[in-house]
C-alpha positions in Angstrom: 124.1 52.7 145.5 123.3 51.7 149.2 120.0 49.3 148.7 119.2 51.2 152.4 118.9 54.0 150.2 114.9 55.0 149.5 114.3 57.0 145.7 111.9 59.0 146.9 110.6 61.8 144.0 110.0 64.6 144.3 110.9 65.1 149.0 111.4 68.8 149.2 112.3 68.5 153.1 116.1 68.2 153.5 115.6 66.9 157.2 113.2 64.6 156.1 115.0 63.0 153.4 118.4 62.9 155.3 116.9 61.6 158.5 115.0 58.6 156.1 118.0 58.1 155.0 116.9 58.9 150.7 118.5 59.0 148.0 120.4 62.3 147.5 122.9 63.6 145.5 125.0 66.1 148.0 124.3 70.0 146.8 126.0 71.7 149.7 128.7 73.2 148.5 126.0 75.7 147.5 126.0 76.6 150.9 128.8 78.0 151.0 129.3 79.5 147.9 126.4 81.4 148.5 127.7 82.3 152.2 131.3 83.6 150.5 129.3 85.2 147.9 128.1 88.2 150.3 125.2 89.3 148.6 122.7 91.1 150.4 119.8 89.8 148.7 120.5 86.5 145.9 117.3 86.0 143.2 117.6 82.6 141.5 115.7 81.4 138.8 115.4 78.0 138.0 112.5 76.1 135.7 110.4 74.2 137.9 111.5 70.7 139.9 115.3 71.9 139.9 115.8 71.4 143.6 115.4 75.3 144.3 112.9 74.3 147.4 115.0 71.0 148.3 117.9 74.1 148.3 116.0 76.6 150.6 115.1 73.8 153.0 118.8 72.9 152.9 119.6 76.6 153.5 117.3 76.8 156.6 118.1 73.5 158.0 121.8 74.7 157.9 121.6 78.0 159.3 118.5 78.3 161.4 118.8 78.3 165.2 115.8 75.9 165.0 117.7 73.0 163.6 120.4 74.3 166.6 122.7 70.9 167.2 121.5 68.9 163.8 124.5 68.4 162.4 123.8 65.2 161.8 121.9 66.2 158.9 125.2 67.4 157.0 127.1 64.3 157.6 128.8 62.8 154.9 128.3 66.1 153.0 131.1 68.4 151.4 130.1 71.5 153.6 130.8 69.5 156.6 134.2 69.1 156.2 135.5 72.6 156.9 135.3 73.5 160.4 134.2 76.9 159.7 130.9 75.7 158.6 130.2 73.4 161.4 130.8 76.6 163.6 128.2 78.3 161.7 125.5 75.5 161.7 122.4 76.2 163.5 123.1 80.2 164.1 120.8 82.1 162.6 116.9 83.0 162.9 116.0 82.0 159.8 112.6 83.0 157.7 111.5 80.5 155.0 108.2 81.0 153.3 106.9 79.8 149.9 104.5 81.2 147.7 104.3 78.0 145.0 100.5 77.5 146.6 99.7 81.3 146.1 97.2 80.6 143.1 94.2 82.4 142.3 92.3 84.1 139.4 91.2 87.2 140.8 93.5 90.1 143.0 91.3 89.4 146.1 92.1 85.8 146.3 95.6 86.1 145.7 95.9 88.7 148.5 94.0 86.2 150.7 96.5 83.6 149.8 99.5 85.7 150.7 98.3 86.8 154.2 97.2 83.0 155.2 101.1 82.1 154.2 101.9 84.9 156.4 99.5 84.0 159.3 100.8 80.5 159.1 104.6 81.8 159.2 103.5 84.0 162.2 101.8 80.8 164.4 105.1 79.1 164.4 106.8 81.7 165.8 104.2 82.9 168.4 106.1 80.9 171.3 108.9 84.0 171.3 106.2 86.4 172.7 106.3 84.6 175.8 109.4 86.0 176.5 109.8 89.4 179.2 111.4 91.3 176.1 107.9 91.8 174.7 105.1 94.0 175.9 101.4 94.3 175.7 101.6 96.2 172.9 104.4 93.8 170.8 101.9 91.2 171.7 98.7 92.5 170.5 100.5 94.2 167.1 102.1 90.2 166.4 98.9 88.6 167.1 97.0 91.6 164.8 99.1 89.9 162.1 96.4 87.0 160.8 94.0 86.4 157.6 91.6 89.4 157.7 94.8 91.7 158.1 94.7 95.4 155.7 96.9 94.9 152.9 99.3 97.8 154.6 100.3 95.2 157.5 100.4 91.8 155.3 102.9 94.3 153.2 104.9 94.9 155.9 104.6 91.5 157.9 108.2 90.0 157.1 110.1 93.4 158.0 107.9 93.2 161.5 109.2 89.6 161.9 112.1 90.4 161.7 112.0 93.3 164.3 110.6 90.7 166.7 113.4 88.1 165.9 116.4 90.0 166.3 114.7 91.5 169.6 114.5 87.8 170.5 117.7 86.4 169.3 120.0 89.5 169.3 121.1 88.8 165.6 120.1 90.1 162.1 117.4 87.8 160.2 117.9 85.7 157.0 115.1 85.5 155.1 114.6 82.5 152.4 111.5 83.2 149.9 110.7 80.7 147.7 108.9 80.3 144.6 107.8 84.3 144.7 106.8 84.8 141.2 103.9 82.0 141.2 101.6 84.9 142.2 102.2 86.7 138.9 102.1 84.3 136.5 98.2 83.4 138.4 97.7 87.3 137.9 98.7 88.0 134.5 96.3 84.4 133.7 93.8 86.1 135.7 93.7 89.4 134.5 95.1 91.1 137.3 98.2 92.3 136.5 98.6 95.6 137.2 96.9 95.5 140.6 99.2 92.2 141.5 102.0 94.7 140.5 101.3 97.2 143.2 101.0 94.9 146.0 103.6 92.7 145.5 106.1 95.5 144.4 105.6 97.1 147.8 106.1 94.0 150.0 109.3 92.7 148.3 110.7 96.3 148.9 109.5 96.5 152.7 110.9 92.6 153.3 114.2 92.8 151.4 115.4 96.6 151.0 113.6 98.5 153.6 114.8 96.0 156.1 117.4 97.5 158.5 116.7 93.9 160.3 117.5 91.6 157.0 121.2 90.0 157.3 121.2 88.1 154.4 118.1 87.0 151.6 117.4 84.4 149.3 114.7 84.6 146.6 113.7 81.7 144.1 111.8 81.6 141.6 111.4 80.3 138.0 111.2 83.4 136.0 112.9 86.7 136.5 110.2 89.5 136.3 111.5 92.9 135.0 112.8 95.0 138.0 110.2 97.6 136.3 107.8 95.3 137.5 108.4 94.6 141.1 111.9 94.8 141.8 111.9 98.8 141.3 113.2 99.6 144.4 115.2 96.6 145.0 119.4 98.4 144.1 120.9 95.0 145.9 119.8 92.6 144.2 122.7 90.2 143.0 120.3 88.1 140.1 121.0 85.2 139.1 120.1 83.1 135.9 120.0 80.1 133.9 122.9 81.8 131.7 124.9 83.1 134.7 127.7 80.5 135.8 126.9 81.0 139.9 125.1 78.1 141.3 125.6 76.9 137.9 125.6 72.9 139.2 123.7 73.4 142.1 120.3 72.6 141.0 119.7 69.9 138.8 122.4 67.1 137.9 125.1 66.6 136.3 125.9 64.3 133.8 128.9 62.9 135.8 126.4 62.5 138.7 123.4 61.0 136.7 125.5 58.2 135.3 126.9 57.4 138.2 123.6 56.7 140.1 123.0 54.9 136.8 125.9 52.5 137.3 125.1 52.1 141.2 121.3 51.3 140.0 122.2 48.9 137.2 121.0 51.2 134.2 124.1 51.8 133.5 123.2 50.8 129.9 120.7 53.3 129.7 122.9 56.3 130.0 122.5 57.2 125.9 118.6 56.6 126.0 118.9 58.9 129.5 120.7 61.5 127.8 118.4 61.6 124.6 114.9 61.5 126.4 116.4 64.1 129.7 119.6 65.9 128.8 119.6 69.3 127.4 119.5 72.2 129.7 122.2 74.4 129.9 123.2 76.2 133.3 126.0 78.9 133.1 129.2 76.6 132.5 127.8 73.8 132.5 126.1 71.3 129.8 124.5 68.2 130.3 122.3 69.4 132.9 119.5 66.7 134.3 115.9 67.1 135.6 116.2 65.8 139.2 112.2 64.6 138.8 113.0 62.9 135.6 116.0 61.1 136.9 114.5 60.1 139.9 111.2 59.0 138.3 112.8 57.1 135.8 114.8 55.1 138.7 111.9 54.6 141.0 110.4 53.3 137.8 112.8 50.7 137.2 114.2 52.3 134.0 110.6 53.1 132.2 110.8 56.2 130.2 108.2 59.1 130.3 107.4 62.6 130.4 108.2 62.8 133.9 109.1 66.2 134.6 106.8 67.8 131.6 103.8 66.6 132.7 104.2 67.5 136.4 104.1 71.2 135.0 100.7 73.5 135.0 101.4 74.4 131.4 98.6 76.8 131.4 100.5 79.8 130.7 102.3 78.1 127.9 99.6 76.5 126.3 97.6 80.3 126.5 100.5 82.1 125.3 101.0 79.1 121.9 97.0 78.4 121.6 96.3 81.8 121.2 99.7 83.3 119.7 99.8 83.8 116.0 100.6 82.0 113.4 104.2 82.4 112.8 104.6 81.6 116.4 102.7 78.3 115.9 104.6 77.8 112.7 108.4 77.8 114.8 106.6 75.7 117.7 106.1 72.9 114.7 109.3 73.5 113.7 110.5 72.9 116.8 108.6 69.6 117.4 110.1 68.1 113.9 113.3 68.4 115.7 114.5 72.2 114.1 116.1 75.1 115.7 115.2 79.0 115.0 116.9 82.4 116.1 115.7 85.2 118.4 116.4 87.7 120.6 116.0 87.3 124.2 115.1 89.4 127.4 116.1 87.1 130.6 114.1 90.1 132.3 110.2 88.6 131.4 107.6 91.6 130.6 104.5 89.5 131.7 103.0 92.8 129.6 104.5 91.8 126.1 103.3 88.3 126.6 100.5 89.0 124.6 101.9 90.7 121.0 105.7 89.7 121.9 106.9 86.6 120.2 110.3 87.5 121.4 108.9 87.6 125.0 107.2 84.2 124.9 110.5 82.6 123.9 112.4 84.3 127.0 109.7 82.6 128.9 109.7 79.2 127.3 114.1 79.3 127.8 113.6 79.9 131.5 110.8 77.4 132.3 113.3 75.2 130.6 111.5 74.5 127.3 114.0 75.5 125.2 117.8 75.0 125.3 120.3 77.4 123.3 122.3 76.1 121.0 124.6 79.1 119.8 124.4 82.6 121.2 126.0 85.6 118.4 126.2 89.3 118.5 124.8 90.8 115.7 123.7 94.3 114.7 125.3 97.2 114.9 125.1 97.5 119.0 126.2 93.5 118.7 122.9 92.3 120.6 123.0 88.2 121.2 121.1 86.3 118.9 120.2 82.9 120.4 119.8 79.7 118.2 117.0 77.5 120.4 115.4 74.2 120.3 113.2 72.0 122.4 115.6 71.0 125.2 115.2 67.3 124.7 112.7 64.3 124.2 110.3 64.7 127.1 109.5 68.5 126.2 109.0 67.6 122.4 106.3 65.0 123.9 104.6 67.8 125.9 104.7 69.9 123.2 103.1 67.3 120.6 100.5 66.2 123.4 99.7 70.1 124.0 98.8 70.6 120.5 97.1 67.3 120.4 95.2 68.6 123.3 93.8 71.3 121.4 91.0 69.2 119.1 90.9 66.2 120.9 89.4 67.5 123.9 86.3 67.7 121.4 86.1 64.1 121.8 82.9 64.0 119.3 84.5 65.1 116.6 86.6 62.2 114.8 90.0 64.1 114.7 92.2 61.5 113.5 89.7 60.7 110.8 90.4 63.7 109.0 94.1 62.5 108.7 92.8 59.7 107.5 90.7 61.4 104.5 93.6 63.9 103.4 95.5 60.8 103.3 93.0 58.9 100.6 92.3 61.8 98.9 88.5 61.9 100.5 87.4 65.6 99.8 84.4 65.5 100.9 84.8 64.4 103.9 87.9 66.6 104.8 85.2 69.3 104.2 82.7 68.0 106.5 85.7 67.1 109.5 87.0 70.7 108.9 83.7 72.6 109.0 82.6 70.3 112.0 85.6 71.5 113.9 85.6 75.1 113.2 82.4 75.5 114.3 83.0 73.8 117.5 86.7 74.8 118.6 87.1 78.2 116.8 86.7 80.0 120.1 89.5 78.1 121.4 91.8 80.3 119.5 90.2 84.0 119.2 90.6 84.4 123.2 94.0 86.1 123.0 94.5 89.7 124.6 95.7 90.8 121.2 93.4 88.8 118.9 90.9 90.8 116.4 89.1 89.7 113.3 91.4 89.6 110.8 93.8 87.2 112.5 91.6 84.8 114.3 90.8 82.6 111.3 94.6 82.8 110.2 95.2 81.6 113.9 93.1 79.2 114.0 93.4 77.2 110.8 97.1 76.8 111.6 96.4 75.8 114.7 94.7 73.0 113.3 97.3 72.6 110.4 100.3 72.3 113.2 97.8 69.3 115.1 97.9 67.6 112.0 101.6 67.6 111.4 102.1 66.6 115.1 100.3 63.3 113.8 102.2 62.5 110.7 105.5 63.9 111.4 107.0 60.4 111.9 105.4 59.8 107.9 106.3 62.8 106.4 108.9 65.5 106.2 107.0 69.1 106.3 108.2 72.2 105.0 106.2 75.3 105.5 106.8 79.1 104.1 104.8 81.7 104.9 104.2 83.6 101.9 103.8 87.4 101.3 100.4 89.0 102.0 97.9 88.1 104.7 97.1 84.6 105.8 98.8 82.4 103.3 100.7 79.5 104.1 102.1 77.1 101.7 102.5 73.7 102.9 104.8 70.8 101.7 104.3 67.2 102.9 107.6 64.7 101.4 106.8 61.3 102.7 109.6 59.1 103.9 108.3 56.1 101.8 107.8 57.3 98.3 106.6 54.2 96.8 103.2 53.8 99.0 102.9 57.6 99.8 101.8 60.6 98.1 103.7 64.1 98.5 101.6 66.9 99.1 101.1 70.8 98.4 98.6 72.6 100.4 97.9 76.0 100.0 96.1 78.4 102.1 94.0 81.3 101.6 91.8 83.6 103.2 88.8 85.0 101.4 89.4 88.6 99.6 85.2 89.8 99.5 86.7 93.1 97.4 88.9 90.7 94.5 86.7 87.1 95.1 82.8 86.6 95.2 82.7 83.2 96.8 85.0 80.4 98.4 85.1 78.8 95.1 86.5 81.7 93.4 89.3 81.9 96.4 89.9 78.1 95.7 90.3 78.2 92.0 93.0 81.3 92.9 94.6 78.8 95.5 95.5 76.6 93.0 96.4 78.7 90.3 98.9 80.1 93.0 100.1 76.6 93.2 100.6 76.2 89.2 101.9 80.1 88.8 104.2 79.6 91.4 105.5 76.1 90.4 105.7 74.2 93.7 105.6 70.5 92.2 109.1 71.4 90.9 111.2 70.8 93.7 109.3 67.7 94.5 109.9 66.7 91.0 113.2 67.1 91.1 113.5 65.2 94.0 112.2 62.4 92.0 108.3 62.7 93.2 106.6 61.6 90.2 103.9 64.6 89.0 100.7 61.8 89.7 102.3 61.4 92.9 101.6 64.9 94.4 98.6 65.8 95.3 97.4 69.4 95.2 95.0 70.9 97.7 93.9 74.2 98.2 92.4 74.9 101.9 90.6 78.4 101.9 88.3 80.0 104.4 86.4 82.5 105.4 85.3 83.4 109.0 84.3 80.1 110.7 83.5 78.6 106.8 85.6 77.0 105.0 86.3 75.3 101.3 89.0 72.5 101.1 89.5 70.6 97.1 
């Protein structure tokens, strides 16, 4: 690579970083694959820090009339070379706004948000009511258009725009909106679903169907919200997704291109550590897809690896959704961190409503914010619906995920977490007793906040919550096997360690108190372990060679915020 050439992470201004003369890998044939396309109106989803901004500014820069005689900024690039395209260049009014700052907990304060992104696309286009083709009454109407506007005119503030554009310019408007589904995630956090619903729904169909003014439209974003949602009204919309093959190697970077920087860097070397810390996503076609922000970081870094791109993430939704999901959802997201896969249907189209009770919906999430990666995809079933066999999409994630479980306990930074580890692992009853009453009392509310939780599943969710932190911990020491077992709340745990001459194996068993069958926490432990006796769970370990002196039995049962481990 040039040594001229700046790494810059994380430049979302394609002028910018073309006239510094940065590091960029050339995505313009996505120009014109969108242009030949012909779509009226193109959704793309993308996880976060794909390029999908880089890629609008690109757009703009490329067909706006304000970037009129740049072509400077497409030289050396692919698009460049046809003829037809340097024609085109610098021809169109163009519209680019973003809604990735559009955050706030409350309907009133996202609204707000919105209209200020509209009042400051608005100022940079007040110079074009100079002009004689304007009267008093265009004037005052454009300049009515500011931050204390009625929602009715922010709703309808693009399609005006445009009206004034193409009066202006004497050409159909393309209008590039980026990151538009920020605002729903924030409302669905903040309880304002519904009411986010109506007021967006109505200014996507006014801006890109109700638009006798709109030539072409681009929408980004990193989920794909049901059409019942927002996108109702919206018949010509061409969507496109992580599993669709068009734009497939458009955002992000391929493997080809990721080892080649590598060789012009001199990390060459590196390419297998590369691949196993930020490979994994999955793009139409193509495998081997690449984080730009990882690669990037871990260049401008000198070849140190990290969690780049998972900790530049506001995991808030995910950590909601997996903090106060239930157990068996808990229970894959540990399997998942040891490295394992599981199956499940997906629904590209996300139903912020089933979020809450839909385990099915919080893995369609997780696969487009690029948590997960499919492995396999079968029809099953009598309709053949696809099955999808996912995993953690590589190193990085599996990081976040162990870090945001971590997270969940350690923020209690009084209570000595990793000292009730270290008191399963000497057999110290007592004090695993006092660590795990200490900490129910003081992080139980942590985990009964969920829009579907109720009493009977809150102390289930909770204790497993707790159970997954402590595997995070010792997954490197021990092999863990858990089976949910029939009935409410009980979980059978197997720990195999990976050095069976110093360590113990272990069987854990939970068990919620039954007040009808059992008369105190006692009674539900002696019943724990007769379970584990009845049931003969030393007998795999045993034949696995585990000597029976070297498997410890535990029984951890609870009831409410009490609980009884021995």
């Amino acid at each position: 690579m040039d040594s001229n050439i700046i790494v810059n992470i994380g430049e979302q201004h394609f002028d910018r970083l073309r006239e510094e003369n940065r590091f960029y890998i050339d995505k313009s044939e996505f120009i014109k694959e969108w242009w030949e396309g012909s779509s009226a109106v193109t959704l793309i989803t993308r996880p976060h820090r794909f390029g999908k901004t880089l890629n609008m500014s690109m757009l703009e820069c490329f067909f706006s009339n304000k970037y009129a005689g740049r072509g400077e900024l497409f030289d050396g690039l692919k698009v460049w070379n046809d003829e037809k395209y340097r024609q085109l260049q610098g021809t169109y009014p163009v519209i680019f706004l973003s809604f990735a700052g559009v955050k706030a907990g409350n309907i009133k304060d996202l609204k707000a948000a919105v209209k200020i992104v509209i009042a400051n696309l608005y100022a940079m286009f007040k110079d074009i009511m100079k002009s004689d083709i304007f009267d008093e009454n265009d004037r005052e109407s454009f300049f009515a258009v500011n931050e204390r506007m009625e929602d009715v005119k922010a709703q309808m503030a693009i399609t005006s725009l445009c009206i004034y554009l193409e009066r202006y310019y004497g050409k159909e408007v393309i209008v590039l909106l980026d990151e538009y589904d920020t605002p729903m995630q924030e409302a669905w956090l903040g309880g304002c679903w519904d009411e986010a619903v109506g007021f967006f729904r109505s200014f996507f169909d006014n801006t890109f169907k109700a638009n006798p003014h709109l030539y072409r439209g681009v929408i980004t974003g990193i989920t794909r919200i049901s059409k019942e949602s927002i996108f109702s009204d919206l018949n010509n919309l061409d969507v496109v997704t992580t599993t669709s093959d068009e734009y497939a190697d458009s955002f992000g970077f391929t493997e080809d291109e990721v080892f080649r920087v590598l060789d012009d860097v001199g990390l060459g070397s590196e390419k297998g550590n590369v691949k196993y810390w930020y490979d994994g996503f999955t793009f139409g076609k193509y495998t081997d897809i690449y984080n730009p922000w990882s690669i990037t970081s871990f260049i401008k870094k000198g070849g140190k690896y990290s969690a780049y791109w998972a900790n530049t993430s506001s995991n808030g939704l995910v950590n909601s959704l997996i903090q106060t999901g239930k157990a068996e959802l808990k229970e894959i997201i540990r399997v998942l961190i040891e490295g394992g896969s599981f199956k499940a249907m997906i629904d590209e189209q996300i139903v912020f409503d089933q979020l809450g009770y839909s385990a099915n919906a919080v893995w369609s999430l997780l696969l487009a914010t690029g948590y997960l990666k499919v492995l396999e995809v079968e029809a099953v079933g009598e309709y053949k619906e696809e099955c999808y066999t996912l995993a953690l999409t590589n190193k990085e994630v599996s990081m976040m995920f162990r870090n945001m479980v971590n997270s969940w306990f350690k923020n209690n930074s009084y209570i000595p977490y990793n000292d009730f580890i270290k008191a399963l692992l000497m057999d110290d009853v007592d004090s695993m007793n006092e660590f795990m009453n200490d900490i129910a009392l003081s992080s139980f509310s942590n985990f009964d906040v969920s829009k579907s939780a109720s009493s009977k599943d809150a102390p289930e969710r909770f204790y497993h919550g707790f159970v997954l932190g402590l595997i995070v911990d010792l997954a490197g020491r021990f092999t863990i096997i858990s089976n949910r077992e029939s009935g409410f709340g009980r979980y059978d745990i197997v720990m195999k360690p990976r050095d069976k001459e110093n360590d113990y194996a272990y069987i854990i068993e939970f068990k919620v108190h039954k007040p009808r069958k059992e008369k105190d926490l006692e009674q539900t432990l002696a019943n724990a372990h007769i379970q584990i006796e009845e049931k003969q769970y030393t007998a795999g370990l045993i034949a696995e060679g585990f000597a029976p002196e070297r498997i410890r039995k535990y029984g951890i049962v609870f009831m409410g915020k009490e609980c009884l481990i021995g």
